[in-house]
TORGU-774449 format. One line per field, with one value per residue (C-alpha): chain; x, y, z. Coordinates in steps of 0.02 Angstrom, whole numbers. Layout:
% residues N
c <- (A	...) $
px <- (X	...) $
py <- (Y	...) $
pz <- (Z	...) $
END
This chain:
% residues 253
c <- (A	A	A	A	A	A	A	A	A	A	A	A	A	A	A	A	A	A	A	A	A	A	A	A	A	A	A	A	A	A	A	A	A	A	A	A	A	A	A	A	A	A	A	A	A	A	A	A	A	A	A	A	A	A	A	A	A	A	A	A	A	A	A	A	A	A	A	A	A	A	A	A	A	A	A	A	A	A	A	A	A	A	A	A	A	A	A	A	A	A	A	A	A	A	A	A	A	A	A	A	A	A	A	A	A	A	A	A	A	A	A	A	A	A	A	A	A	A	A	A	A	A	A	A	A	A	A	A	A	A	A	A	A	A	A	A	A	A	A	A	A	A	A	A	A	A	A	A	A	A	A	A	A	A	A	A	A	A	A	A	A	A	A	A	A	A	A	A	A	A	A	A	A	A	A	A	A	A	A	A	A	A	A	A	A	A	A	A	A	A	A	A	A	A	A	A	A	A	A	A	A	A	A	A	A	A	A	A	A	A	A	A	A	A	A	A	A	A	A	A	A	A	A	A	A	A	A	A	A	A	A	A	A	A	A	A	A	A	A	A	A	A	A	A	A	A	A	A	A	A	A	A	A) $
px <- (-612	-650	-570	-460	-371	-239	-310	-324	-514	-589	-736	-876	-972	-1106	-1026	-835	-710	-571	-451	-386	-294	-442	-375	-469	-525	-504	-642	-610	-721	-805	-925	-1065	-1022	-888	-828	-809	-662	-690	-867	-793	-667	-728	-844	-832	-777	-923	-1024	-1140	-1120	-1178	-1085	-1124	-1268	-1347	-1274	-1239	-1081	-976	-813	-720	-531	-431	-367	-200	-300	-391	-210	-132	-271	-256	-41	63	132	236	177	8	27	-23	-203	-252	-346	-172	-57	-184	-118	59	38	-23	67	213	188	237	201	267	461	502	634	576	673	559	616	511	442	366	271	259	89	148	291	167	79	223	293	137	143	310	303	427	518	519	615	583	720	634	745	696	802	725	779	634	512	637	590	413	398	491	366	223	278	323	140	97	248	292	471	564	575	590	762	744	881	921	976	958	913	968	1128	1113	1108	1218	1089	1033	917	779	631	519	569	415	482	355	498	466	611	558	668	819	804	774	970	1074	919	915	1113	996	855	841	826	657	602	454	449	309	314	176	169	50	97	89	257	352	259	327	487	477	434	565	692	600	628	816	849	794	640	482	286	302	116	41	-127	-228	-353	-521	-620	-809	-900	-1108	-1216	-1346	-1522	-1685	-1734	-1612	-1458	-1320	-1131	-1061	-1074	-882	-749	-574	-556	-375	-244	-88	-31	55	197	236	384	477	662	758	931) $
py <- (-1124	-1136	-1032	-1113	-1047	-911	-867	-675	-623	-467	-431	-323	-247	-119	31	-40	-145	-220	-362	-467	-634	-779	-862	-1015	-951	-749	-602	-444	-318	-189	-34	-153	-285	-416	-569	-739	-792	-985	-952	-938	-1063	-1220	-1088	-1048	-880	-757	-824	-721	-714	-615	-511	-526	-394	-490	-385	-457	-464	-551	-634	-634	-660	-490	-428	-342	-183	-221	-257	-116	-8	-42	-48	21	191	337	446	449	305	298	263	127	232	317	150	67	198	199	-5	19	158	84	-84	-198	-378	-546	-569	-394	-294	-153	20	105	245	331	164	260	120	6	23	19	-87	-230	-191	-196	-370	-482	-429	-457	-628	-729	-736	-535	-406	-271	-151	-10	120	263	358	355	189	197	193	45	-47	-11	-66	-241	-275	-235	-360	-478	-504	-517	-647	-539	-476	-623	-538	-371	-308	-135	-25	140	251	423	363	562	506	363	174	13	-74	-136	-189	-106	-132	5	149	218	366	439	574	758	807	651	763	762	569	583	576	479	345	340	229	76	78	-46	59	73	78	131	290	332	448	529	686	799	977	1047	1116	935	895	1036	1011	828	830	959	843	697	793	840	662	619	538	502	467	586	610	688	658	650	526	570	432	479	362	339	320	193	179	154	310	393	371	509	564	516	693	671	583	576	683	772	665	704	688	555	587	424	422	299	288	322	303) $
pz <- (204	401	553	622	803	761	603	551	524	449	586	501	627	568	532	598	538	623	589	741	764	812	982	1069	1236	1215	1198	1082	1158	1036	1045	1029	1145	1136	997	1096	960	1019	914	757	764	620	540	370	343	267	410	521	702	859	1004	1176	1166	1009	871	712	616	481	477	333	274	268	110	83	84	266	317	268	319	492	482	625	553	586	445	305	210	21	-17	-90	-242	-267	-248	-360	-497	-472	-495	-644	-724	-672	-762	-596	-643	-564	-596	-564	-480	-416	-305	-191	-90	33	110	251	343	228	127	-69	-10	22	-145	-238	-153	-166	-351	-399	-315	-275	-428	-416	-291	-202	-118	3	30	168	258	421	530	633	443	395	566	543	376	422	555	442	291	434	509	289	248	108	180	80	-59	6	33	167	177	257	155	39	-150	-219	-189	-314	-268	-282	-399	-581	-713	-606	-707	-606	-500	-364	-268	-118	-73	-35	-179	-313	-440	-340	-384	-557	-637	-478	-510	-705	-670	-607	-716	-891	-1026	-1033	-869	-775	-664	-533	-365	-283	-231	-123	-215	-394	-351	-330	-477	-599	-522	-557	-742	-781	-700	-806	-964	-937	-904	-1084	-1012	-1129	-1115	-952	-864	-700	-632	-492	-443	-362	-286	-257	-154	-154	-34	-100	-41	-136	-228	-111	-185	-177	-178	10	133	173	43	15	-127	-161	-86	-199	-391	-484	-597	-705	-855	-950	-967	-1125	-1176) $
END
């Protein structure tokens, strides 16, 4: 697959990465000199190129994760080692429907949608407008806001929904969700929400258990990256280690 004009590249640029929007004519200026886009154009992508200065660097397609990395945001979004749990513990597959509430900017909303597909649906509940507008921007630039349904609103007060298949709450009272949410759910649903204290977390699986909930874990995930040289190789100085826990349950009637 080539570049064509208006096409999205991943720029890898020594120690930087950045993704920008390929346009016939137009410069994107760097630490390390500037990208002539009308170079790239009818390249293959994974091809090496120079800056102005002579500095080498690779163009490649973005993933959802490059994307989301570099999302416009109001507030810490989800990281991907922690989103890549939820997914999981919370069984999302194609064909889904699938509540989220706390969309923030828009991070595990994007996850979730170009999982469930087309077939599947999302609704993103937050209660801040300005997360909601965020969010729709964000899944705009991604084409994944067709089947995505935002709404403002406050999910501890219950919602107007059904046959959700997964629930994945990013709230700062997850347990105040727990019962108004367990209406919408099938009967063996899939519960997730991330949380950044212990103290939501107890809270959380207490609610969990009241609510006749099963299979109910907690767990954090701790990603330790390496630093790989030749007979030099060694844990990374500075890492993202503690980032919040993950409470996961099923339903049961």
């Amino acid at each position: 697959m080539t570049i064509q004009d208006g096409s999205d590249v991943l720029i890898l640029l020594g120690d930087k990465q950045f993704v920008i929007k390929i346009v016939e004519g137009q410069k994107f200026h760097t630490h390390k000199g500037y990208i002539d886009c009308s170079q790239l154009i009818g390249k293959p992508f994974g091809s090496y190129f120079k800056t102005s200065t002579g500095h080498s660097f690779v163009a490649l397609r973005p993933s959802l994760r490059d994307y989301v990395s570099k999302f416009a945001r109001r507030t810490q979004i989800i990281y991907p080692k922690d989103a890549c749990s939820m997914l999981l513990w919370g069984d999302i597959k194609p064909g889904q429907r699938v509540l989220e509430a706390g969309t923030g900017s828009g991070a595990l909303t994007a996850y979730i949608a170009q999982i469930v597909g087309k077939d599947g649906k999302v609704y993103g509940y937050d209660v801040n407008e300005d997360s909601i507008k965020i969010t729709k921007k964000n899944l705009e630039r991604l084409n994944l806001l067709s089947n995505v349904e935002l709404k403002v609103g406050d999910v501890t007060q219950g919602v107007d929904l059904d046959n959700i298949d997964t629930v994945v709450l990013d709230l700062p009272t997850p347990w105040l969700a727990v019962k108004p949410l367990k209406k919408c759910l099938t009967t063996d649903a899939h519960f997730v929400s991330f949380s950044p204290t212990i103290n939501q977390v107890e809270k959380t699986v207490l609610a969990l258990k009241e609510a006749n909930y099963v299979r109910i874990e907690a767990f954090e995930t701790i990603l330790r990256e390496f630093d790989v040289k030749p007979d030099a190789t060694r844990p990374k100085t500075l890492g993202i280690t503690h980032t919040g826990y993950v409470v996961s349950a099923r339903n049961c009637v």
